[in-house]
C-alpha angles and dihedrals in degrees: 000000000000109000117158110218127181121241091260094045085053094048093049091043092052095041084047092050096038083056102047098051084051098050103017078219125125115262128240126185086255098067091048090051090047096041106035135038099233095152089230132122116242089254094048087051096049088046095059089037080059098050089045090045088055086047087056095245102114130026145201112225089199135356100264095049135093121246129283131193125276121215090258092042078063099049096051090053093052102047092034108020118038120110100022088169151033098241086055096050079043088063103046089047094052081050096046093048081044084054095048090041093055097052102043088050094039102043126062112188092183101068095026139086115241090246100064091037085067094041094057089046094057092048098054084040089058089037095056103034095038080227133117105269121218123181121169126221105254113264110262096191106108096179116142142191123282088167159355133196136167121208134195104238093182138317112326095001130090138168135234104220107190116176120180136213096273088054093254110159128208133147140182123211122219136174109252116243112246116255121254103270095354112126085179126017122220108242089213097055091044086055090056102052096048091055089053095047082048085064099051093051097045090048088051100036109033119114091015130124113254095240086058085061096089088052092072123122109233091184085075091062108098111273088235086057102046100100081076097049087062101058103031095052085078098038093048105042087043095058095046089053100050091043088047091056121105113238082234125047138178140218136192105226117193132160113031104133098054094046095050085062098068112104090244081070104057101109102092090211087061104044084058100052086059104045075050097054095049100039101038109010096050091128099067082042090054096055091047101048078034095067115115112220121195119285119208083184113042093186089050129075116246123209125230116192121181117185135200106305097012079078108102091197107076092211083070104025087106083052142077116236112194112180126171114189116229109206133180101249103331089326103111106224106177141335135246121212141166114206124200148124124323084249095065125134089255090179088071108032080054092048087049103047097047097051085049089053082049102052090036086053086050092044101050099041 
């Protein structure tokens, strides 16, 4: 979301949203005034509260109230606003090295099962973070490509055409984006084209497991073919990985209890689509904390954080999901995730997801 804000709107967003998350209570002007130094006097803040509340940002939940963070009040907090000063990035890194510390002197991988290493990991994640925990067991499908094709069906559709090393066969059909100029594409010359990008994708891909797929370079695909590269990334990547997952999957729930008590659960309903979600509907919550974003660094951990709205599931569409993937090398294995309410200290359970994927990355490799 690209929103231009002025120093002073940044600094009042980030003061209003900083408060809410401490009291859960709607924020006036007064209390900013009280609690930061924002060197502004209590008309000026509700003024701004007032622009940032007309660019959705901010809301009023009745009349009389003060104002609380919208979803995208949230969102620009997280990508523009986290970590305005040192003493706050002192304090993620002390929780993150908590967070390392805690797992390397709790868990010993040398006497446990798998199982109820993970198990102990979820529980000091939701400990130290006050979320929901999630860690998946680490994938265990070690299939590979043999090869990959891609075939002109008729004019403007092709097909994906992906076989493993098993000989297992599954494809995927797409329309096919208009060159640039072209009012009718020759078929021969499209034919063409997809065999050469074929070959590209069978001398990169070959021999490697499905989860690496999303790891290819498409720059090194040739400049006149590139038109391809952008809308096969997402096609290809997204047929390896729903061909990689296990038919079964599991994930480590902790925390649930501690989390349902906060004011944001007191609807009872809700409170049951959720405890559905996690306990009978994992698999939908596995593809989406599963899905491997891009990683401009392969040895580092990269956040996602999915806020409100942003959610696809509706059980969780009033919480914030933040999920990191560990891998062994640059093979993603699993994923580790806190779940909890939009007004959630999203400086720490960053801080702390992405230290677990890091330990778990360490661990496994």
């Amino acid at each position: 979301m690209q929103v231009q804000l002025t120093n002073r709107q940044q600094h009042i967003l980030w003061a209003t949203v900083r408060h809410y998350i401490a009291t859960a209570e709607p924020v006036g002007s007064k209390a900013l005034v009280e609690e930061y130094d924002l060197g502004v006097s209590s008309a000026t803040i509700r003024n701004v509260m007032g622009v940032l509340e007309k660019s959705g940002l901010l809301y009023q939940p009745h009349t009389s109230a003060g104002r609380v963070p919208s979803d995208s009040g949230y969102r620009i907090y997280v990508d523009q606003l986290i970590t305005p000063s040192l003493r706050d990035a002192t304090r993620t890194e002390v929780l993150a090295k908590e967070v390392e510390l805690a797992l390397q002197q709790r868990l010993q991988w040398e006497d446990w099962s798998l199982e109820i290493l993970l198990q102990g990991a979820a529980q000091i994640l939701a400990s130290l973070s006050g979320c929901i925990s999630l860690i998946t067991m680490p994938q265990t499908n070690t299939a590979s490509v043999r090869h990959l094709q891609l075939v002109q069906i008729e004019a403007g559709q092709i097909m994906l055409i992906l076989v493993t090393d098993s000989y297992e066969t599954h494809s995927k059909l797409m329309d096919l984006p208009p060159a640039r100029g072209e009012t009718k594409p020759d078929s021969e010359v499209i034919d063409r084209e997809l065999q050469i990008v074929s070959n590209f994708l069978n001398s990169h891909l070959r021999g490697r497991s499905l989860l690496e797929i999303s790891t290819l370079d498409w720059s090194q695909l040739d400049r006149e073919f590139q038109r391809y590269g952008e809308f096969l990334k997402d096609s290809v990547a997204e047929l390896a990985n729903r061909t990689a997952a296990p038919a079964a999957t599991q994930i480590m729930v902790r925390g649930v209890a501690e989390v349902l008590r906060q004011p944001e659960f007191s609807q009872i309903q809700q409170v049951q689509t959720i405890i559905q979600l996690l306990e009978e509907e994992q698999e939908q919550l596995w593809r989406l904390i599963f899905e491997e974003p891009e990683l401009d660094d392969m040895h580092k951990s990269k956040v996602t954080v999915r806020i409100g709205a942003e959610n696809p599931l509706e059980p969780i569409r009033t919480c914030s999901l933040i999920s990191s993937t560990y891998r062994r090398g640059t093979v993603p294995l699993g994923s580790v995730g806190v779940l909890g309410p939009t007004r959630l200290d999203y400086e720490s359970a960053i801080a702390v997801v992405a230290a677990a994927a890091d330990y778990l990355s360490e661990a496994f490799s």
